[in-house]
N, C-alpha and C positions, 0 to 999 in steps of 0.2 A: 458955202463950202465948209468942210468939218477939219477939224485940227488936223497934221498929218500924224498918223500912226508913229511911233517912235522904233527907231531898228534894234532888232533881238541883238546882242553881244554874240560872237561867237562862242560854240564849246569849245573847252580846252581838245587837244587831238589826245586819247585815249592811249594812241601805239607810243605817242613820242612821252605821254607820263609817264608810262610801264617802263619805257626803255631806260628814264631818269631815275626813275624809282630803284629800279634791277641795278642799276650802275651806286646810286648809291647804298644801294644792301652790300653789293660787292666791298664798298670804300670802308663800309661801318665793319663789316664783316673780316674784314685785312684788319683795320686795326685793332679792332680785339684781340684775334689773334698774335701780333704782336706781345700787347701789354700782359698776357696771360701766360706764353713760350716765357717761363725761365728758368735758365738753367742753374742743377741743383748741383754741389758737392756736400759729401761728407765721409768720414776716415775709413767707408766700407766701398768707397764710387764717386762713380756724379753720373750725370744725367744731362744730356745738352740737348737742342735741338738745330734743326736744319731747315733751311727756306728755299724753294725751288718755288717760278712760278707759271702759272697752267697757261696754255693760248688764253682761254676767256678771260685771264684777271686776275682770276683766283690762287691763291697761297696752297701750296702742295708742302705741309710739314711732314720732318720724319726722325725719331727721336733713336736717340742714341744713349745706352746704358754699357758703361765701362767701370770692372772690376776694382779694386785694390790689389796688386799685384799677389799679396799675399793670403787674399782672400779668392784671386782667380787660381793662385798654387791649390788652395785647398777643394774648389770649384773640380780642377782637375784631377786630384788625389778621388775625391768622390765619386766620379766620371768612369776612374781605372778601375776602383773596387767594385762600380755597379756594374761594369760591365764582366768582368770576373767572375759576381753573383751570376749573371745574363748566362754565362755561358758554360759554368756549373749545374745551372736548373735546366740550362738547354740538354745538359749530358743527363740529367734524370727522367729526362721524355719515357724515354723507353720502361724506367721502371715504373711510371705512371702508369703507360698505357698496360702492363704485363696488368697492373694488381686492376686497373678498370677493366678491366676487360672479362676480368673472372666472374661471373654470374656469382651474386650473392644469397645464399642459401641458409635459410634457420633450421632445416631439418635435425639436425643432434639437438635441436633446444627441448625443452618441454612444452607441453601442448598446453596452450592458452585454456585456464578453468574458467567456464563462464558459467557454471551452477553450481550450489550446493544442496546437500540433500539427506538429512540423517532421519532417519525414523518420523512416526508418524505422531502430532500431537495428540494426546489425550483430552478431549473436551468434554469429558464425563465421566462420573464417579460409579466404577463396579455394586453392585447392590445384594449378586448374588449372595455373600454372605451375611449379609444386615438382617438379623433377625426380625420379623415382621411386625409391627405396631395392632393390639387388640384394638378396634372400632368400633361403631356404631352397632349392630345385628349380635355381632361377635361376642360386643362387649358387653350387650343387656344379657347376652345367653351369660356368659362367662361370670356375672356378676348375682346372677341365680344359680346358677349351680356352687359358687360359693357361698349362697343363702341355705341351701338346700341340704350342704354337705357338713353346716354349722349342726342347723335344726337337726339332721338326723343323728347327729353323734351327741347331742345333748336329751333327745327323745329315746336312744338308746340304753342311756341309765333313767329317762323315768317311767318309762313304761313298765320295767318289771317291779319298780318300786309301786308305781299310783295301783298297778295290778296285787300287789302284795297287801296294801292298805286298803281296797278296796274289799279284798277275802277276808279282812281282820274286822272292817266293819261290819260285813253282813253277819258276822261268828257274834260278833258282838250285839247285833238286835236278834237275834234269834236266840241268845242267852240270858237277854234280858227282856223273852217273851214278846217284841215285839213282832208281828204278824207281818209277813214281805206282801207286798203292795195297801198296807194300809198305809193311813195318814203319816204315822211316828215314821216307817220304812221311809216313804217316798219322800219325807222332808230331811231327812237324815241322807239317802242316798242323793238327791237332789242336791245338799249342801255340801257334797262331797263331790260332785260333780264339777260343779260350781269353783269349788277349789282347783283341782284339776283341770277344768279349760283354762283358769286364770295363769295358773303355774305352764301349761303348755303354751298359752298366747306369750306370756314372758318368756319363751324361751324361743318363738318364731321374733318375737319384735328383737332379741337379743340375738338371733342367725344376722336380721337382715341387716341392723349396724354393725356386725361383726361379720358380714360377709362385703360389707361395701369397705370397711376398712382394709380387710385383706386384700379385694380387689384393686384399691387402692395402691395397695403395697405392692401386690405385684405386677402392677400396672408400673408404678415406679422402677421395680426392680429391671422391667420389661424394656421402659421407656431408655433408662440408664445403659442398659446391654444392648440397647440399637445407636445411642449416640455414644456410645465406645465403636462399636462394630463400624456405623458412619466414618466416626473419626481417622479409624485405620484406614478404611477405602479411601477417604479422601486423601491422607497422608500418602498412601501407596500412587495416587493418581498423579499429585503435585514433585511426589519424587522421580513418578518417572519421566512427567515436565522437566524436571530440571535437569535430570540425568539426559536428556534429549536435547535440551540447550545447551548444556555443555558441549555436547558431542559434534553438535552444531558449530558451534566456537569455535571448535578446535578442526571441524572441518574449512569451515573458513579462514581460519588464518594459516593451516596447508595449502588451502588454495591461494592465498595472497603469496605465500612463499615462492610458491610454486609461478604465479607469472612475475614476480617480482623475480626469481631466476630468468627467467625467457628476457625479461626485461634487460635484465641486465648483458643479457648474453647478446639479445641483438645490437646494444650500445656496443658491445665489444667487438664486432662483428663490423659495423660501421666505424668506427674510427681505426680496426685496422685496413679496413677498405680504404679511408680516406689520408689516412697516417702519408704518405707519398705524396698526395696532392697537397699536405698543407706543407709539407717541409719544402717542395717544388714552390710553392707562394710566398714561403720567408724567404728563399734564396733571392725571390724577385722583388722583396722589398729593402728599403734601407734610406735610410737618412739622406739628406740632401742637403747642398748649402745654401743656408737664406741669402737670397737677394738680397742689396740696400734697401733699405727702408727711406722714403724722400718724405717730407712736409709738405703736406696740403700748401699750395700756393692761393692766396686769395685771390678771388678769380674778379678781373673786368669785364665789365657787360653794358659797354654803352650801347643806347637805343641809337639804331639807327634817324636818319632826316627823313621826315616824312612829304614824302615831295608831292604824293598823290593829293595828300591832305592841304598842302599848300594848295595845289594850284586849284582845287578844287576850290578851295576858301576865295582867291582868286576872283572864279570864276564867278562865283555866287557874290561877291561884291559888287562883281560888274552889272549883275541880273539884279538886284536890288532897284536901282535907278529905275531899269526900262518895266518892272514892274509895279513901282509907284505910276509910272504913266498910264501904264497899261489899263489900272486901278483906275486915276483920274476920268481915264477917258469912257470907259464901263459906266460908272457913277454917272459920269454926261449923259447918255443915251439911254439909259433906263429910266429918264422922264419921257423917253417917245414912247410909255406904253402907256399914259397917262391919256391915249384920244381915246380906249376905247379899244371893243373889236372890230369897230365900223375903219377906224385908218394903222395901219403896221408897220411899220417900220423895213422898209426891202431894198437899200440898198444893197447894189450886190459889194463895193468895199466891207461893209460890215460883217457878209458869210464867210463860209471856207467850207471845204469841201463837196464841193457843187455837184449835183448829179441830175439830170435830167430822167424823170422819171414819166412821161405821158405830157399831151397837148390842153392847155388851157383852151375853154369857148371862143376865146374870142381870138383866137388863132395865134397866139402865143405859146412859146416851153412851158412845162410845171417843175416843178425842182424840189427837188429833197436836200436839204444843205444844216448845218451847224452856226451858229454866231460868234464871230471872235470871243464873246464870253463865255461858250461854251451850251447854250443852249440848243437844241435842234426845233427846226420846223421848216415847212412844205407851201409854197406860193410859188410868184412870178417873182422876178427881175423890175424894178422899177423904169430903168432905164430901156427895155424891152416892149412893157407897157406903155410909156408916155410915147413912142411912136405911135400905134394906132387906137390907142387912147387916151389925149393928152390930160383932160380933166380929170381924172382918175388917179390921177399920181401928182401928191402935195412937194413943192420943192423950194417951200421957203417958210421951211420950220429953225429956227433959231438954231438946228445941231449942223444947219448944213447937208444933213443926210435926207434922201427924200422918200417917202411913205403913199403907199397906196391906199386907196380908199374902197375894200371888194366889194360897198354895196353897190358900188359904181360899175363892177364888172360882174 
């Protein structure tokens, strides 16, 4: 036979800890209250309180704040005046609603300027009078024809000269018998020639440095009289910029006048609208008498008795014991699994939660069932078996407990 099973300890009853529990929240919960109610004086009051108590237990306080006589006169002085104000503003209803009621209108104001707009900029300098710059075509013609008008006023005086000298020569070999077109002639008229292209080439090479200098010059004088001429257009262009920004400026800041009146006239406009409602809102305001002021009281807070926690502690004292056993006896019977799968361990003491699940061959229940230690598994009843199979079921194994053997079944 196997040791007897040892008996679970009861659980503590759940309803009746609550109820202990609840009753001493209640016990913890009163005397707080107590030590915490205390009553305050000082030379503006005091302050007391009151204990009534409820069917369930419970403390129903209710606090009582009382004047200084002369602080409850002034209390009442304040009471007479506000209510005086109260029914002062109550007599200005009517001029409220008269001035609310009137539709607010900005029409006499001036009309809000939301643009300005003076003249147009000038982004470019007039040209039509800027005398025009000689260039490239212009300026090779222009620079020949001051070649041209050099040479011809300097070929002017030599032509009738080299012509005068030229009639003095030939006077001269025909007086001195020389014969025109012989040797003496042609070398004489030749070197006279000679003279005369040289004296003429000097006087074209002296056009054309003296035509390019003039051109020069009056390329200068030219250049000069377009950047004066420039300078006024530009001048004229930048004045009338600024004369334009000016105008600008002073458009805009008529325009700022100009809402900055609207502006002000709608403020004006609004606050006599509103002028009634606020004086109607001072009537309704005014001072009042401060309360007594009391000092914080340090407050108590014991914790309540934990009664849950006790009995629980308890109860888990008790369960200690019967699960040392419980242990013991587990540790005993887990050498029955030491034959083997050939023999098992089936007593039914040792299952729990039995269920018949289908018929064993040899016309026995099958069971689906748990092990007091918590393991699950699926066999017969030993005690079921050793009826109509008795050698099949071993029943003198050291634990007391007895074990089938399924290769026998």
């Amino acid at each position: 036979m196997g040791k007897k099973e040892p008996k679970q300890p009861p659980a503590p009853d759940p309803v009746a800890v609550a109820a202990a529990q609840t009753k001493s929240n209640i016990e913890t919960a009163n005397a707080n209250a107590h030590l915490n109610r205390i009553d305050q004086y000082n030379p503006w009051g005091s302050q007391v309180y009151n204990e009534t108590k409820n069917p369930d237990g419970t403390t129903k306080w209710s606090q009582t704040t009382t004047l200084d006589p002369a602080q409850q006169k002034l209390l009442d002085s304040s009471n007479r005046i506000s209510q005086s104000m109260s029914d002062l503003g109550e007599s200005q209803l009517g001029r409220v609603g008269d001035s609310m009621s009137q539709q607010l209108t900005y029409d006499r104001l001036p009309n809000q300027v939301n643009s300005v707009s003076y003249g147009k900029i000038q982004d470019d300098v007039n040209m039509a009078g800027v005398p025009k710059l000689i260039g490239g075509a212009d300026l090779t013609k222009d620079l020949q024809t001051q070649r041209d008008a050099l040479y011809k006023q300097q070929s002017a005086f030599m032509d009738p000269q080299w012509k005068q000298d030229q009639g003095d020569l030939e006077n001269k070999l025909v007086q001195q018998g020389v014969m025109q077109n012989s040797d003496a002639w042609n070398r004489a008229i030749g070197d006279f020639s000679r003279n005369k292209e040289f004296a003429y080439n000097n006087a074209r090479q002296s056009a054309i440095t003296g035509g390019g200098a003039e051109q020069s010059r009056l390329f200068g004088i030219g250049l000069a009289s377009n950047q004066n001429a420039y300078s006024q257009a530009l001048n004229n262009a930048q004045f009338h910029n600024t004369a334009q920004a000016q105008g600008f400026g002073q458009a805009m800041s008529n325009a700022n006048l100009t809402n900055q009146g609207r502006s002000q006239g709608i403020n004006e406009a609004n606050y006599l609208r509103q002028q009634p409602l606020n004086e109607l809102n001072a009537l309704r305001t005014g001072s009042q008498v401060t309360a007594p002021q009391f000092g914080q009281t340090q407050q108590t807070n014991q914790a309540g008795t934990d009664v849950s926690g006790i009995t629980q502690q308890g109860y888990q004292n008790s369960l200690n014991p019967y699960n040392a056993q419980i242990a013991q006896n587990n540790a005993m019977t887990s050498g029955l699994f030491g034959l083997g799968a050939a023999a098992l361990i089936s007593d039914r003491r040792l299952k729990r939660d039995i269920r018949q699940i289908g018929m064993h061959p040899v016309g026995i229940p099958l069971y689906s069932y748990n092990y007091v230690w918590g393991e699950p598994g699926v066999g017969v009843m030993a005690d079921e078996l050793e009826k109509v199979r008795p050698n099949a079921v071993l029943s003198h194994h050291p634990s007391g407990y007895k074990m089938v053997n399924y290769e026998a079944i």
